[in-house]
LODREN-495529 format. One record per residue: x, y, z of N, C-alpha, C, O, CB in turn; residue in one letter. Coordinates in pm, whole numbers, plus 32768, in hexadecimal, padded with zeros to 4 digits. Glycine has a CB too. Example, Ala and Ser with C-alpha at 12.3 -4.5 7.8 and 13.67 -1.06 7.14 Angstrom:
<rs>
85277DC7830C84CE7E3E830C85287EB6830C85907EB4834E846B7E418389a 85057F1F82C485577F9682CA850A80038313853D8072832485807FC4823Cs 
</rs>
This chain:
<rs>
33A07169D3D2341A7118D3D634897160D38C34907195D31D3402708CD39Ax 34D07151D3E2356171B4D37935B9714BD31C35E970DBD32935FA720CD3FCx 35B271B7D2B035F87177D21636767144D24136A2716AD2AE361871F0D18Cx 36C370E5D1ED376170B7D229375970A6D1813711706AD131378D700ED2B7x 37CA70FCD17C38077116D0F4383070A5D0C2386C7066D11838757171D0EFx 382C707BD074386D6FF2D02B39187046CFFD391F70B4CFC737ED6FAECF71x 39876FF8D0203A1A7003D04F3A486F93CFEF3A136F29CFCE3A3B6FE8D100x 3AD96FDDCFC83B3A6F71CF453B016EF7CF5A3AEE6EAFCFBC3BFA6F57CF58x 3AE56EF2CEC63AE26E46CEB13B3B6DDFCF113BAF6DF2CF353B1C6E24CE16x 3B016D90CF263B5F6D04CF6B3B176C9ECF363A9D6CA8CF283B666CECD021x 3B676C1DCF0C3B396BAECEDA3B3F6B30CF1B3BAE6AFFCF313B6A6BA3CE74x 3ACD6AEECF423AF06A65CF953AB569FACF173A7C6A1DCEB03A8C6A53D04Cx 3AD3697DCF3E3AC16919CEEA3A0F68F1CF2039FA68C5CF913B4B6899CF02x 39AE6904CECD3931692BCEE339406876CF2039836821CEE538BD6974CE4Fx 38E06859CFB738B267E4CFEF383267E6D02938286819D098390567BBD048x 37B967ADCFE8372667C2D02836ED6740D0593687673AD09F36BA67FFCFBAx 372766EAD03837056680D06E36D7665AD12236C466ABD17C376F6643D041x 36D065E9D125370465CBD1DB377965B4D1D437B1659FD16836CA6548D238x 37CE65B5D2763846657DD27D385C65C4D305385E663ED31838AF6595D200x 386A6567D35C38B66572D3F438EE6605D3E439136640D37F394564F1D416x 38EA662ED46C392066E7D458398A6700D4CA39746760D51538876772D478x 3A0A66A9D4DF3A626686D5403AB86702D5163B1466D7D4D13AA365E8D53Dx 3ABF677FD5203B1E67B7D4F53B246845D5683AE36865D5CC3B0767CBD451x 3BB0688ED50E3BEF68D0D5563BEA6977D4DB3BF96993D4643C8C6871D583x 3BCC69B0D54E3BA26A63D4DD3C2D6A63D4A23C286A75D4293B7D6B32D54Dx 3CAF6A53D4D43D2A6A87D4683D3A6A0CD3E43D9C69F7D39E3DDC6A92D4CFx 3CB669C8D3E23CF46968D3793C9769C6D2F33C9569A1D27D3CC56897D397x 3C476A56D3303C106A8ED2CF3C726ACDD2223C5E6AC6D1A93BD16AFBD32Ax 3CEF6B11D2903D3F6B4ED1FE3D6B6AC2D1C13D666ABAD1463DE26BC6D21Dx 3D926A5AD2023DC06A0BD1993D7769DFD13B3DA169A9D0D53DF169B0D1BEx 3CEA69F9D15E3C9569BCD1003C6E6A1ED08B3C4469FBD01D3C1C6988D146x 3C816A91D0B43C646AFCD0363D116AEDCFFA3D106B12CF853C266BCAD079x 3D706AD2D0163DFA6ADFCFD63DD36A4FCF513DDB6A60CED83E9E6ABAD06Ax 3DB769F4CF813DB06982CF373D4C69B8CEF03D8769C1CE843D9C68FCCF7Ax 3CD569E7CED93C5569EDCE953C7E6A6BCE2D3C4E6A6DCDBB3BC96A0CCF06x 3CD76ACECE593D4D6B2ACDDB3D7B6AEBCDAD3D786B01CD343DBF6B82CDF0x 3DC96A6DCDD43E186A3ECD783E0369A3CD1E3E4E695DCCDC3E8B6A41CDC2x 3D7F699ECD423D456935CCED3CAC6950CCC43C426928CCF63D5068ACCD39x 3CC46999CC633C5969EBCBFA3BC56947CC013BD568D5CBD53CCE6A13CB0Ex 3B616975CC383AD5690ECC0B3A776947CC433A8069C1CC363ACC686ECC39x 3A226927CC7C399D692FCCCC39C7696FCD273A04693DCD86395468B6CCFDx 39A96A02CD1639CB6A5ACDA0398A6AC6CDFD39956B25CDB03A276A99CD86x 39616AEACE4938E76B2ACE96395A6BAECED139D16BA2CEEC38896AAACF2Cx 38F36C3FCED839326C9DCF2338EF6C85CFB738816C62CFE3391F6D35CEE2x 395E6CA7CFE539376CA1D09439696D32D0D839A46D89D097399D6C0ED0F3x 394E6D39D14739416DCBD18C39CE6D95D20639C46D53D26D38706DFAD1E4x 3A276DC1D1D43AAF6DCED21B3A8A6E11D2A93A4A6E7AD2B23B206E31D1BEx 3AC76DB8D3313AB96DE4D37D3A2E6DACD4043A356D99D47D3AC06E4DD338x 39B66DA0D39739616D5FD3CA39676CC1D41C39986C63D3DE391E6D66D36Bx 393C6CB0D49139206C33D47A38F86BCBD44B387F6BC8D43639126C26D492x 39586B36D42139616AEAD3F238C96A6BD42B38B16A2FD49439F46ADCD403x 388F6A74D3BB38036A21D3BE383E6984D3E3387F6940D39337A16A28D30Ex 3828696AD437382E68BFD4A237A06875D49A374068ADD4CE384868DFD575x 3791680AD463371A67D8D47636D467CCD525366567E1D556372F6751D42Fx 3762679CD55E376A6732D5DC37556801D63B36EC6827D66D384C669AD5F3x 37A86838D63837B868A3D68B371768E2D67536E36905D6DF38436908D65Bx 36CE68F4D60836526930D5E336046903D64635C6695FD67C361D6913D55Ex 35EC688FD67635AC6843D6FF35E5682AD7AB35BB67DDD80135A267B8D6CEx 363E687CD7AE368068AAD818362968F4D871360F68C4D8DF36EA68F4D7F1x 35FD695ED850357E69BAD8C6352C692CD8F73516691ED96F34E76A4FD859x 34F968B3D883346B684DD8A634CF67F3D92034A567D2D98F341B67CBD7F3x 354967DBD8EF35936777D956358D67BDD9E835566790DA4D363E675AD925x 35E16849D9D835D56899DA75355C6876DAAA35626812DAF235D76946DA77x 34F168A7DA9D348068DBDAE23465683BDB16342C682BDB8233FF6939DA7Cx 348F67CADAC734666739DB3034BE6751DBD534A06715DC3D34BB667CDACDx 351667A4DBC83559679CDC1D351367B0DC9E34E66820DCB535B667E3DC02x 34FC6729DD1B34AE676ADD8034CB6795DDF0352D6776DE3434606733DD9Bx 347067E5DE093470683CDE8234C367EDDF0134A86780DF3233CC685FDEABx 3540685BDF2935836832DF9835E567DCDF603626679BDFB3352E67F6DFFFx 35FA67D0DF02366F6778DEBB37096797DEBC372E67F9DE7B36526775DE2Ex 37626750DEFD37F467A5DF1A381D6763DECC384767ADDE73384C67B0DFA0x 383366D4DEA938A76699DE7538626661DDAF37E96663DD9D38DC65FCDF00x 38A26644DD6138B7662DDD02390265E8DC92397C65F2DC8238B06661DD06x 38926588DC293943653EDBEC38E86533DB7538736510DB6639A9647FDC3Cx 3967656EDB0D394A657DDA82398F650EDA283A046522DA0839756608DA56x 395A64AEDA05397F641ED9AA39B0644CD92039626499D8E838EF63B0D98Dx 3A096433D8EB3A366468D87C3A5E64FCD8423A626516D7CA39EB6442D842x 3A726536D8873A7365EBD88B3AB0662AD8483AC366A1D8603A9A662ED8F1x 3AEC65DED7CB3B2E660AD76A3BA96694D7873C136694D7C53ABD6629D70Dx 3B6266FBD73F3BBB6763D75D3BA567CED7F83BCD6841D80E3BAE67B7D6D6x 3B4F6768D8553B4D67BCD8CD3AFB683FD8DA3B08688AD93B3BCD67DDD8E4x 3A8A685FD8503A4868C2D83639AD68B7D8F7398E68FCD9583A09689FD762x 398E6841D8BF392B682BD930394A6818D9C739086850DA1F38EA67BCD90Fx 39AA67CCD9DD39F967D1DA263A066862DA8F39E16878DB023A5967B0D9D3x 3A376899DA4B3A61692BDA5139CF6987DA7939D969E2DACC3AAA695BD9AAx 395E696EDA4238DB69A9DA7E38B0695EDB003880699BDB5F3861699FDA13x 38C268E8DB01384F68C8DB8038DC68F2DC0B38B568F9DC7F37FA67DADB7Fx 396D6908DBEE39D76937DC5C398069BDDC5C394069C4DCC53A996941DC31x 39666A35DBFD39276A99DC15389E6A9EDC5A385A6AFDDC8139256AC9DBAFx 388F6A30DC5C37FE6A68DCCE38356A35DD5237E86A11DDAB37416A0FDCAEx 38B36A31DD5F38D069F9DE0838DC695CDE2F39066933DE9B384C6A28DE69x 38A268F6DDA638B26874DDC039756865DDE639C968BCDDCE386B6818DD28x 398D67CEDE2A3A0D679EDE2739EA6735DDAC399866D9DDA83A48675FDEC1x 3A4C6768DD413A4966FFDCC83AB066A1DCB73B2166BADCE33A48673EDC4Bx 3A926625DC733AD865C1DC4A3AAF65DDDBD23A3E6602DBB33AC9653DDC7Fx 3B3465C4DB6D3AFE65A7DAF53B676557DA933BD6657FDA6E3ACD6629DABAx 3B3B6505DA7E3B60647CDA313B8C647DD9903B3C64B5D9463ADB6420DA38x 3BF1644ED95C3BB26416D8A03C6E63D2D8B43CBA63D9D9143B7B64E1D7D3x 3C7A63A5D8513CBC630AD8563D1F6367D7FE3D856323D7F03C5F625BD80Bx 3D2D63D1D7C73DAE6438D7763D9564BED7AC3DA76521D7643DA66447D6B7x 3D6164CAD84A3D686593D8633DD06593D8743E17653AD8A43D1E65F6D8E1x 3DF26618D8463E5E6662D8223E666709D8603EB96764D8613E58665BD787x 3E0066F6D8843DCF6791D8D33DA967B6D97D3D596766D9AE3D4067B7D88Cx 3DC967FFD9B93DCA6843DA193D7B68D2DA333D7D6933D9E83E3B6849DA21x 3D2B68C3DAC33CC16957DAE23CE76940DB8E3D1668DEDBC83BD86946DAABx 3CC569B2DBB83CD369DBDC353C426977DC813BDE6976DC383CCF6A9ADC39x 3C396946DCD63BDF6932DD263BA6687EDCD03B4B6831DCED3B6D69D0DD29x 3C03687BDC733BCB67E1DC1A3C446778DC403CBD678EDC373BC267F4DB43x 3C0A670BDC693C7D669DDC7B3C706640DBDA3C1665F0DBBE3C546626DD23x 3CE06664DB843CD36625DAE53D216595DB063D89658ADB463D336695DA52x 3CD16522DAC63D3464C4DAFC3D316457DA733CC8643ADA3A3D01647BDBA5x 3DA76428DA513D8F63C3D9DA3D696350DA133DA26338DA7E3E0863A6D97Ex 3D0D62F4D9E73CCA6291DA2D3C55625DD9C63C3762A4D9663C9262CDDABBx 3C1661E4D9DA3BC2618ED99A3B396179DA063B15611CDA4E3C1B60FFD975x 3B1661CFD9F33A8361BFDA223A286100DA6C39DA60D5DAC13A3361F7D979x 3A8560D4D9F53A596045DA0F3AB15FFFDA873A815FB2DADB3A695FEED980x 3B036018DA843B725FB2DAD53B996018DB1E3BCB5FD6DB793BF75F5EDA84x 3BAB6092DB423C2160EFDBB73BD16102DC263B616135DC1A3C61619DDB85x 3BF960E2DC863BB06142DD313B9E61B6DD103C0661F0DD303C186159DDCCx 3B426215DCD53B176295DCE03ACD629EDD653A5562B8DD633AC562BCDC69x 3B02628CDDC53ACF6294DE653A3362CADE4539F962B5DDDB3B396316DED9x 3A03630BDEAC3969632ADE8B390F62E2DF0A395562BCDF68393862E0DDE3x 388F62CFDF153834632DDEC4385563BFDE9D389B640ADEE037BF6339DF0Ax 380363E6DDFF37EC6486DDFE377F64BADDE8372F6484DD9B382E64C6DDAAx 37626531DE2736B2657ADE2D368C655ADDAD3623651BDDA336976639DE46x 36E76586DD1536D865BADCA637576558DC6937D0655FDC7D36DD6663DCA6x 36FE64EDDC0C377564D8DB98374764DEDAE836E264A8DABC37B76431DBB7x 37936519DAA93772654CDA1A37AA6513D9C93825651AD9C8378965C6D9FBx 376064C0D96137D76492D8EA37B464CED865374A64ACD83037E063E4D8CDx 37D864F5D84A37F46560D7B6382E651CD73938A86522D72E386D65DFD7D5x 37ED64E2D6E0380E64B1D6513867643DD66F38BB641FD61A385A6524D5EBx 385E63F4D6E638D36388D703389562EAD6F838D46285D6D6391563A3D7ABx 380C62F4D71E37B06277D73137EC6222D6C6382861B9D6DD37056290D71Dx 37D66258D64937E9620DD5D3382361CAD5AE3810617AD55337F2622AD591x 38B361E7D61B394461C5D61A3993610AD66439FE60CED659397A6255D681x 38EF60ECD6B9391E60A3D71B387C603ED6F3382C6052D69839476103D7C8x 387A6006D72A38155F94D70F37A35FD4D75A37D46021D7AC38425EF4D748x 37585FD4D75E36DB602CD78F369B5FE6D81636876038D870365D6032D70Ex 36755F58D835365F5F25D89536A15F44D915367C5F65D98636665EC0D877x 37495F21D8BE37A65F0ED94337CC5FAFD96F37E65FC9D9E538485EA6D91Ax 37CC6009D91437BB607AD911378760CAD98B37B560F3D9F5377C6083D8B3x 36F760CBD93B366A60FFD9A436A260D2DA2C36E36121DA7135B860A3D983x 3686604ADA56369E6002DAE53709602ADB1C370F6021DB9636AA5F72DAE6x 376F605CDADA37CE608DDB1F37BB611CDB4737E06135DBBA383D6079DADCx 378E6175DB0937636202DB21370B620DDB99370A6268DBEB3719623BDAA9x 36BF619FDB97363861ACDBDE366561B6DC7936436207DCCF35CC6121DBBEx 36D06131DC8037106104DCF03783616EDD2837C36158DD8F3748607BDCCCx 379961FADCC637CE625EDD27378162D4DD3137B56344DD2938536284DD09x 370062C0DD4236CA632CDD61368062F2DDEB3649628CDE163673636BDCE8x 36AC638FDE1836AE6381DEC635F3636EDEDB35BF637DDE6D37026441DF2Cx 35836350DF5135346348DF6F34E963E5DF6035246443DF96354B6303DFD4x 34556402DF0E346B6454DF023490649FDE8A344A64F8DE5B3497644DDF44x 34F1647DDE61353564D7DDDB350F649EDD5834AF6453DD4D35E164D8DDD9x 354364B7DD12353664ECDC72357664A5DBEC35D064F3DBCB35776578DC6Dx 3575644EDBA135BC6456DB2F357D6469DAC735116435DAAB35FF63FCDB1Cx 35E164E0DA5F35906505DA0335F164DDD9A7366664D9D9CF35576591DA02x 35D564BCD92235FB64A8D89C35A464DCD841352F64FCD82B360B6429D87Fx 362E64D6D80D361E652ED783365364CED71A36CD64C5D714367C65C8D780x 360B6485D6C436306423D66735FC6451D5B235B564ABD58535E1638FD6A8x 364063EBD579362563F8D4CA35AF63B0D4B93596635ED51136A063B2D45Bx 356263BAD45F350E6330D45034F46348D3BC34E963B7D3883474631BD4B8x 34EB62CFD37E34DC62A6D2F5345C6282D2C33411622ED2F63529623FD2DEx 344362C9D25733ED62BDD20E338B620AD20133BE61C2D1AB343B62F5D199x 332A61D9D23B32F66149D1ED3289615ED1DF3247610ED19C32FF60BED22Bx 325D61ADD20731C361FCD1DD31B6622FD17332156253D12E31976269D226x 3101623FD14530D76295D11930F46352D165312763B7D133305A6255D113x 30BD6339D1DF30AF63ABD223315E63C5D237317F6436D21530466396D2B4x 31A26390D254325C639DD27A326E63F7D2013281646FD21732D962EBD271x 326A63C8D178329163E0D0F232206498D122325B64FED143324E633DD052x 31A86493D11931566525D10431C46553D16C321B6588D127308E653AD133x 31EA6559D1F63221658CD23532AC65D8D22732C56650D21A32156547D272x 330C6558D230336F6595D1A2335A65DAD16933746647D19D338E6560D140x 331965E6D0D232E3664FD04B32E466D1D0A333376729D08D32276629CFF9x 327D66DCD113325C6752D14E32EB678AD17F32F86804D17031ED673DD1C1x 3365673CD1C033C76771D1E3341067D4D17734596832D198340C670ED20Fx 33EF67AFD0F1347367E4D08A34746872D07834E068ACD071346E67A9CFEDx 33D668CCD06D33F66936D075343A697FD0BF349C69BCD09733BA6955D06Ex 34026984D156344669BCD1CC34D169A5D1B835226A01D1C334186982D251x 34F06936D19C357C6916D19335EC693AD10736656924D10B35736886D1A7x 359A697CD08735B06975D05435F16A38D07536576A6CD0473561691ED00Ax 357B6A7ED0DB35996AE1D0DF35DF6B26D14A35EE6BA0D15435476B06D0C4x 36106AB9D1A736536AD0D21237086AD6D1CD375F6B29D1E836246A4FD28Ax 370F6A7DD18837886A58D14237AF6AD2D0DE38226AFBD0D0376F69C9D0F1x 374B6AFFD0A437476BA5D06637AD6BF6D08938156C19D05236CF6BFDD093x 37686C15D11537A16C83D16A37C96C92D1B937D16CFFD1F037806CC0D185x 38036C09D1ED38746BD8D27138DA6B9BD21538CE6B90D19B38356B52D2FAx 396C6B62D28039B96B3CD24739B96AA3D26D39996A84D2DF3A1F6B8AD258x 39E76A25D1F539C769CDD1FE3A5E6992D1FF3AA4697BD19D396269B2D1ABx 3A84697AD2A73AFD6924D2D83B0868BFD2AC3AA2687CD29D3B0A6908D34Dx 3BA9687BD27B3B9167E2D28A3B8F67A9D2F63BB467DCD3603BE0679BD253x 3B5F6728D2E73B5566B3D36E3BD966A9D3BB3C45668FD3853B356609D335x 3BCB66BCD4283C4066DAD4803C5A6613D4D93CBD65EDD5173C006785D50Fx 3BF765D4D4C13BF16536D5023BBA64F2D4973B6B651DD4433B8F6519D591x 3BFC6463D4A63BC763E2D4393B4F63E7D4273B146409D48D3BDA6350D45Fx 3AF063CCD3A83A7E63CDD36F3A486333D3733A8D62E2D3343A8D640CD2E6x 39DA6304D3B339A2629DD3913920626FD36638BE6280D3B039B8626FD3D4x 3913622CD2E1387B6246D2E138256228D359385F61FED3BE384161FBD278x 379D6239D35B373161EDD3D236EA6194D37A36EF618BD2FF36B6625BD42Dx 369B6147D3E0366160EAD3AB35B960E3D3E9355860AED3B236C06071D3C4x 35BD611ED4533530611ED48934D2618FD45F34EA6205D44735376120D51Ax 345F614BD45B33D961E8D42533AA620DD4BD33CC61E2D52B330F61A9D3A7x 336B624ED4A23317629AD53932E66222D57A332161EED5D932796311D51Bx 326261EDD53C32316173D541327F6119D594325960F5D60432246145D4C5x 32F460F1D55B332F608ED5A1335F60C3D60633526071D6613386604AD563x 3398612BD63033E2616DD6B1335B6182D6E2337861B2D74F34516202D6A3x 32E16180D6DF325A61A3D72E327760F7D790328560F2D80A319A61BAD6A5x 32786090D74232636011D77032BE6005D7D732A36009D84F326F5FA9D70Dx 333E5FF4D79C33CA5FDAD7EA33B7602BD84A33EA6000D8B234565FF6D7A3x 337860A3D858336460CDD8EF32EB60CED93833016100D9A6338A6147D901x 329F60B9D93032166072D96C3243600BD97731D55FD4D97A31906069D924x 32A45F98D98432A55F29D99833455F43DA1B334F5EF3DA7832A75ECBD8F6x 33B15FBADA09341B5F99DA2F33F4600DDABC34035FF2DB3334A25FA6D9B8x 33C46086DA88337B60E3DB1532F8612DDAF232E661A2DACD33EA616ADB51x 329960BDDB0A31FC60EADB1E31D7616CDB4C31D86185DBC531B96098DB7Ex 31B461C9DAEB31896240DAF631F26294DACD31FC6303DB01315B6259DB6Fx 322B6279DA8D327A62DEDA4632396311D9D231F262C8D98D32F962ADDA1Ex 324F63A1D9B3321663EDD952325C640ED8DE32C5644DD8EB31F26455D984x 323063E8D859327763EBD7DB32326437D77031BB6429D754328F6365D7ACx 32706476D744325164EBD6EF32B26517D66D33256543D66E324D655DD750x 326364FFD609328D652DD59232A165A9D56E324E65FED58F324D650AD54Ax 331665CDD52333416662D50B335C6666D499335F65FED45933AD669CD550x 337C66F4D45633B56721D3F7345B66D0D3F53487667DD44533A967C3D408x 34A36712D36E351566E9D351356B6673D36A35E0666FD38F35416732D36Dx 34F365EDD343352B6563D3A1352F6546D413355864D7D43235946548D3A0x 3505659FD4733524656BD4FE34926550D53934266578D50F358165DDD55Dx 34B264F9D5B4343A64A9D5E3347A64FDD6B534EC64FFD6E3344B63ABD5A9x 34146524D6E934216531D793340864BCD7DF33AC6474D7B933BC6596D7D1x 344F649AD84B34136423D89034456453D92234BC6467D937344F6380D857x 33C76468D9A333C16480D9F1339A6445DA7C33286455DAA633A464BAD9CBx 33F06407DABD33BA63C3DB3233F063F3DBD7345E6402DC0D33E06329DB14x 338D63FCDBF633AB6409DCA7336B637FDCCF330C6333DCBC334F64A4DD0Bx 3406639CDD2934216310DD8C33A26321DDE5335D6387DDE534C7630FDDFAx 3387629FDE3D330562AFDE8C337562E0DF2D33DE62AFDF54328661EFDE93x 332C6343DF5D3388635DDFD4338A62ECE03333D062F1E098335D63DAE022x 
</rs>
């Protein structure tokens, strides 16, 4: 493996915790300008590198749900248009949704809208919600996601889930190193979209969907996040 020289100090305001990862790579210098100029808890990072995303780190697991023969697409909450922007690169036609986008990609239709209440026309092969679940009531939520995915297709989420366990809490613990060393040697953006806590554990998002779409697959991860995977019955 080839050495990468460690390069001038830069200072960010050290953050290891959890916390939603809605952001945008140019919010990186501002965050080392502020972390110079307010002397405390501060970590060297590798200028230049990419910026460690909890939500983006599970991006390859979201693609690959993507199924076979799938043209069209709609991304629920899409913040800064990062995901968005991959599933247009494999040739999908994308929609992509959040209630403050502010951003624009070639081949992505970005639209401000409420998931709950707007005609997002549809069915779609593939719909993805990314750190947004948390945001909206979860019942009325789910049922609404479910109800735009075309016959056949796909919705995958990507959600927070909270600690009420024994096992939640070991899980967590296990996150802090990795995370402690990703934050090291990447650069740590601020939040580019509103922060809200969550309220559901794995556990409970296991129930709420065995009860809202039978046979959906839920899976616990590193760095707070929980997978939830369902294909529509064709």
């Amino acid at each position: 493996m080839a050495r990468i020289p460690f390069p001038p100090r830069i200072v960010v305001v050290a953050n290891l915790g959890p916390r939603p990862c809605w952001r945008s790579s140019a919010a990186g210098a501002a965050t080392a300008r502020r972390g110079a100029a307010n002397p405390g808890p501060v970590l060297r990072v590798l200028p230049g590198v990419k910026h460690f995303d909890h939500n983006a780190h599970y991006h390859p697991l979201l693609l690959d749900q993507v199924p076979p023969g799938a043209r069209t697409a709609l991304d629920v909450g899409c913040g800064n248009g990062e995901f968005a922007r991959k599933l247009a690169a494999r040739g999908l036609a994308v929609t992509a949704v959040d209630r403050a986008v502010e951003v624009s990609a070639p081949g992505v239709d970005f639209r401000r809208a409420d998931v709950l209440v707007d005609d997002l026309g549809g069915p779609y092969d593939f719909v993805s919600c990314i750190a947004a679940l948390h945001h909206m009531p979860f019942t009325t939520a789910v049922g609404r996601l479910r109800d735009l995915v075309a016959p056949g297709g796909v919705l995958a989420v990507l959600g927070l889930a909270k600690e009420k366990t024994p096992w939640d809490w070991v899980v967590s613990a296990a996150s802090l190193p990795p995370n402690l060393v990703m934050r090291l040697v990447r650069d740590d953006p601020v939040d580019s979209a509103p922060v809200r806590d969550w309220s559901m554990s794995v556990d409970e998002v296991k129930a709420g969907a065995e009860r809202l779409i039978p046979g959906a697959r839920v899976r616990r991860h590193l760095y707070w996040r929980y997978s939830l995977v369902w294909s529509a019955p064709a």
